[in-house]
ROMAR-565567 format. One record per residue: x, y, z of N, C-alpha, C in turn. Coordinates in steps of 0.05 Angstrom, whole numbers, plus 5000, padded with zeros to 4 digits. Example, Ala and Ser with C-alpha at 12.3 -4.5 7.8 and 13.67 -1.06 7.14 Angstrom:
[atom [5264 4886 5156] [5246 4910 5156] [5264 4934 5156]]
[atom [5257 4955 5142] [5273 4979 5143] [5258 5001 5157]]
***
This chain:
[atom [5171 3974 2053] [5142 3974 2055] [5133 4002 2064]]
[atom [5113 4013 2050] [5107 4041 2053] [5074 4039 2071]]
[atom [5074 4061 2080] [5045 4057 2080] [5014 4054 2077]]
[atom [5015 4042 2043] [4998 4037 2035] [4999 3999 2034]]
[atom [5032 3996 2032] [5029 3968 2032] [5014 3961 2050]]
[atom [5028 3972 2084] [5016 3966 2100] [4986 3973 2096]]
[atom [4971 3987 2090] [4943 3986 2095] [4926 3956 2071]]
[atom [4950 3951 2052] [4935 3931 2031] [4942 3907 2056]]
[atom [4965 3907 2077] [4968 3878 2097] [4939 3878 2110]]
[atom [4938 3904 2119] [4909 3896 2140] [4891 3890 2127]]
[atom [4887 3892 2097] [4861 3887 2084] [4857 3863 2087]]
[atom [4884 3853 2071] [4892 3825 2063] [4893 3802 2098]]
[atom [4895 3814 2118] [4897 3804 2145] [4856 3795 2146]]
[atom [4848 3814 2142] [4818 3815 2140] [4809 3795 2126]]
[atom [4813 3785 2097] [4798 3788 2080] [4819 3772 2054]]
[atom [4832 3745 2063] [4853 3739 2043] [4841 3739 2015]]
[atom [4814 3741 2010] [4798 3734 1989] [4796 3758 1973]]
[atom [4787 3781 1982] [4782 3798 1969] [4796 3798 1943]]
[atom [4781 3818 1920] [4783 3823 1894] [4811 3847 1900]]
[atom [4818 3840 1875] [4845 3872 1876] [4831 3890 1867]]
[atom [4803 3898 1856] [4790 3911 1851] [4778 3923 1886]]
[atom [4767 3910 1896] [4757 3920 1920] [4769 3927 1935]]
[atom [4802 3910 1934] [4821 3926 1950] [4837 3950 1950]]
[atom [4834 3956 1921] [4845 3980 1909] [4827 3997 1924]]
[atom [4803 3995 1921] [4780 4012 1920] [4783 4026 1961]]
[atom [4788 4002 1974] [4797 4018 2005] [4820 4027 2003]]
[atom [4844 4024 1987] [4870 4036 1997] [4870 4053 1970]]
[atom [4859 4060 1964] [4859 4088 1939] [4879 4079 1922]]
[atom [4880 4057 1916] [4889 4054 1883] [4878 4043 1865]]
[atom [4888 4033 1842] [4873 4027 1809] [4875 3996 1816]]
[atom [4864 3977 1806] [4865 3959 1804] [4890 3943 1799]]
[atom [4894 3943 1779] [4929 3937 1766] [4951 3946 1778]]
[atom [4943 3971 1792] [4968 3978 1819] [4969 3959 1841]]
[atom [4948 3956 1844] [4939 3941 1871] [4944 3914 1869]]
[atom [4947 3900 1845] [4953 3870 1838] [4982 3870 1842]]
[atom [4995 3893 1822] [5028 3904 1825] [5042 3900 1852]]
[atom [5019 3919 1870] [5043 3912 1898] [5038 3888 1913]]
[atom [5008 3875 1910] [5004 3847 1923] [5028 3831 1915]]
[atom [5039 3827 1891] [5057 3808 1875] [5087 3818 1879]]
[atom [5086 3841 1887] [5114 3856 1896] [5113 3841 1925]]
[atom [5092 3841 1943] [5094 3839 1975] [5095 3802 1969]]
[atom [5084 3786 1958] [5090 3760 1946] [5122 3755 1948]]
[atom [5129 3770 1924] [5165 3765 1917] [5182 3773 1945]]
[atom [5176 3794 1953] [5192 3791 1977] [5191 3782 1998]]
[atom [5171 3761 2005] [5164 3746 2023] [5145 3756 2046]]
[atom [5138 3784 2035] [5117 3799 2065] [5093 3774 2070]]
[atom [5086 3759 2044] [5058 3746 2035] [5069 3721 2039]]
[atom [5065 3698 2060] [5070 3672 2051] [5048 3655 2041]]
[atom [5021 3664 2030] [5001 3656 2021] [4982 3673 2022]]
[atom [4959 3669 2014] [4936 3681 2008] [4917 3683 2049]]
[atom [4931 3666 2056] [4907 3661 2085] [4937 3659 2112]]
[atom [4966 3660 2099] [4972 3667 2117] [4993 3683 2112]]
[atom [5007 3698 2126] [5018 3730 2132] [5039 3721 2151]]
[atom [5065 3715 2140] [5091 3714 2158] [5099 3737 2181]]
[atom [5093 3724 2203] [5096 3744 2216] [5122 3752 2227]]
[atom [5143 3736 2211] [5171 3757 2220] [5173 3777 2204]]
[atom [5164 3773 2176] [5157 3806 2164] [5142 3821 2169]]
[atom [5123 3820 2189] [5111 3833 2196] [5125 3855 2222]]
[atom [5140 3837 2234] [5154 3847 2254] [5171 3874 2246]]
[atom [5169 3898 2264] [5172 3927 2262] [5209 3916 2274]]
[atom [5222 3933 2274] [5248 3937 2295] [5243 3943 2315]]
[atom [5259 3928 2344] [5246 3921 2356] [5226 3898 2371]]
[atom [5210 3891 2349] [5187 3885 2353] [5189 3848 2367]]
[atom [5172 3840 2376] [5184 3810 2388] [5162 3790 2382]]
[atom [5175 3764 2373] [5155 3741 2364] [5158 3730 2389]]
[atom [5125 3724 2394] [5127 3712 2425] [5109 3690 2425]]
[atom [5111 3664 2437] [5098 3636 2432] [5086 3647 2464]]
[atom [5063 3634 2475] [5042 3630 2497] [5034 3614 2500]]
[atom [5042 3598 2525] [5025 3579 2528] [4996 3585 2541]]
[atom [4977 3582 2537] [4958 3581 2548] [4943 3562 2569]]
[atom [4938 3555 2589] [4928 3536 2604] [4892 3549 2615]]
[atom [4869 3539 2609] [4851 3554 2612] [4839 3553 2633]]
[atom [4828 3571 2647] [4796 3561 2679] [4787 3552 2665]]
[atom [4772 3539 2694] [4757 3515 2693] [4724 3532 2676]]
[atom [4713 3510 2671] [4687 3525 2655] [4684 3545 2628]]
[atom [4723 3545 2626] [4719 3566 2599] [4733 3548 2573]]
[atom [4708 3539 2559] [4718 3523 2531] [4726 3533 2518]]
[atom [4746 3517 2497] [4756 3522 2468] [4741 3543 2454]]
[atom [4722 3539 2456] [4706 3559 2424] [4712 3586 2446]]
[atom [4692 3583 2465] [4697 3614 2485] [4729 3628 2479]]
[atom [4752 3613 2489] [4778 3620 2489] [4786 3636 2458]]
[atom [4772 3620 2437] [4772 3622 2403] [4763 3646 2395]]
[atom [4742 3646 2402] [4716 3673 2401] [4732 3704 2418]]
[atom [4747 3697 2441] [4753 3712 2456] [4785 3728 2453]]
[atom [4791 3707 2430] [4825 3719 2430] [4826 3724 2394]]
[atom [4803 3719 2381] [4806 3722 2358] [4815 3757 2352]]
[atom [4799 3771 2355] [4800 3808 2357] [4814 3813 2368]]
[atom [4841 3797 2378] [4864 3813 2390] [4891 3815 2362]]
[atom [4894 3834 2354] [4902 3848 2331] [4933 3828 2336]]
[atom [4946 3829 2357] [4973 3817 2356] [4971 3788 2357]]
[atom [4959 3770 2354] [4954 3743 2356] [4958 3743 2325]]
[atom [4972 3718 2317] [4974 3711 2292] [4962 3683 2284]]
[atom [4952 3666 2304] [4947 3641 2305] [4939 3630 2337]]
[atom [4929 3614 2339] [4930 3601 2364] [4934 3570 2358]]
[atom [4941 3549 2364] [4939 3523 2370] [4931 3508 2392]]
[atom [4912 3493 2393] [4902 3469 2420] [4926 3450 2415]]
[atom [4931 3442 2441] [4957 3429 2447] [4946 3404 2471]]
[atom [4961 3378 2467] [4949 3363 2491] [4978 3371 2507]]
[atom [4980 3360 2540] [4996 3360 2558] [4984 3375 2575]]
[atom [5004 3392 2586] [5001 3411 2611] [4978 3441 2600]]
[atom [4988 3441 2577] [4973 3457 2572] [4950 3465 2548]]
[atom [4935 3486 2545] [4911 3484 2523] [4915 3500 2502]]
[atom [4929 3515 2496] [4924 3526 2473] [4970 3542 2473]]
[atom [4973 3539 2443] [4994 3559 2449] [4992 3585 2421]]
[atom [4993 3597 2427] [4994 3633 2427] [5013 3637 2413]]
[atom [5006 3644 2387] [5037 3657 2369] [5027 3686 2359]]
[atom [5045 3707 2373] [5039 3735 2368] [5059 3751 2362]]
[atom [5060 3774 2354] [5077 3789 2348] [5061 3819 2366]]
[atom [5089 3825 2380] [5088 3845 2398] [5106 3875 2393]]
[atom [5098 3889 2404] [5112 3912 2393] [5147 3914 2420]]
[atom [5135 3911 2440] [5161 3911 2457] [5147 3892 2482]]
[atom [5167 3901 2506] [5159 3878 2527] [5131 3890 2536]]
[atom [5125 3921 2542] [5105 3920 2550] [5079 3915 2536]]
[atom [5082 3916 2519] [5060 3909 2504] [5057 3882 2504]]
[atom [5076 3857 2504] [5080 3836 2510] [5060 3829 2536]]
[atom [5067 3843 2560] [5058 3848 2582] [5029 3857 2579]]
[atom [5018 3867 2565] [4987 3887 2565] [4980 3858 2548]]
[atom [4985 3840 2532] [4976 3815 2514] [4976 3791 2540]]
[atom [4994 3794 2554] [4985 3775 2572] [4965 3778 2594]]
[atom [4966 3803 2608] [4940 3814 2619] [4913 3800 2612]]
[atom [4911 3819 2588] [4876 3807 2569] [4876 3776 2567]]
[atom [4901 3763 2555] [4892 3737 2555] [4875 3727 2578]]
[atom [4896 3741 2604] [4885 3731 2638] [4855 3740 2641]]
[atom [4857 3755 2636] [4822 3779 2639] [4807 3779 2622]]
[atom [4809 3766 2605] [4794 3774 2574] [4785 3741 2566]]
[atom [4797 3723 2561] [4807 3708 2539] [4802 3684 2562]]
[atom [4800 3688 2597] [4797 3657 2602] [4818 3642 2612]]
[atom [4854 3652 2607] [4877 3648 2620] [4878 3647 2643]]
[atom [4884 3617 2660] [4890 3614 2680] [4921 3622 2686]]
[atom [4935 3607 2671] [4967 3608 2674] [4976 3605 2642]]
[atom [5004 3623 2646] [5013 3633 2614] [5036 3617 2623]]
[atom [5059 3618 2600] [5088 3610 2606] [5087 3621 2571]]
[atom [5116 3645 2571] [5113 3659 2555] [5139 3657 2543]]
[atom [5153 3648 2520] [5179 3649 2507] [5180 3675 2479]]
[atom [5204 3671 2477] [5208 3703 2460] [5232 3689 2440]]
[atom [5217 3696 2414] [5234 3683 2399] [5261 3695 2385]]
[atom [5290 3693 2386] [5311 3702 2383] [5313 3704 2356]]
[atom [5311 3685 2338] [5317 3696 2308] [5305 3667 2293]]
[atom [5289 3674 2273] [5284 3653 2255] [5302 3640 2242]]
[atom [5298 3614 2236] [5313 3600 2219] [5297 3585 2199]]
[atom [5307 3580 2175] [5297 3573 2154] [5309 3545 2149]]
[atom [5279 3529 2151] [5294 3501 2156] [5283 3486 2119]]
[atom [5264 3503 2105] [5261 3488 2078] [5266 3508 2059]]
***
């Protein structure tokens, strides 16, 4: 992956809809190029759909898939928590969860501190009372 693929991921992170015409048009290529490497990033699995983006390919060397639990203060709702953690670039998803806790957090991090600087904001930012934070060792492919 070069770095144009990467700039067609962030488009495509944005915008699973866009035309290959319009997306050519931000990452400076032709149309038909731009379909070429979408269907190249397809075949090798960077793309697991149109709306979602596998994020162990996304993962740099290094880099760490990390689950969060979320448990929220009092007075700070779902949509607030939603609204609040959406624009955080390393979040790949969130889930509402019943039990102990409210939401869990699937992100991709660049190392621990940055891991560390994502749990911060959750605390300060986002409405996190209490985290409990796992780090995922290696995927497995169960289908």
């Amino acid at each position: 992956m070069d770095a144009t693929d990467e700039r067609i991921f962030a488009e495509l992170r944005q915008n699973a809809r866009i035309s290959f015409s319009e997306l050519g048009r931000r990452v400076g290529l032709s149309t038909n190029a731009t379909a070429a490497r979408v269907r190249k990033l397809e075949t090798e699995g960077f793309i697991a759909g149109y709306t979602v983006i596998s994020p162990t390919q996304l993962a740099r060397p290094g880099a760490l898939e990390v689950y969060i639990d979320v448990r929220l203060a009092d007075g700070f709702d779902d949509a607030d928590f939603l609204a609040a953690v959406h624009p955080l670039s390393e979040v790949i998803d969130a889930v509402h969860l019943t039990g102990g806790f409210d939401f869990l957090v699937r992100a991709v991090v660049a190392d621990t501190a940055s891991l560390d600087q994502l749990v911060k904001r959750l605390k300060r930012e986002c409405g996190a009372v209490l985290t409990q934070t796992r780090v995922a060792l290696r995927p497995a492919r169960l289908n």
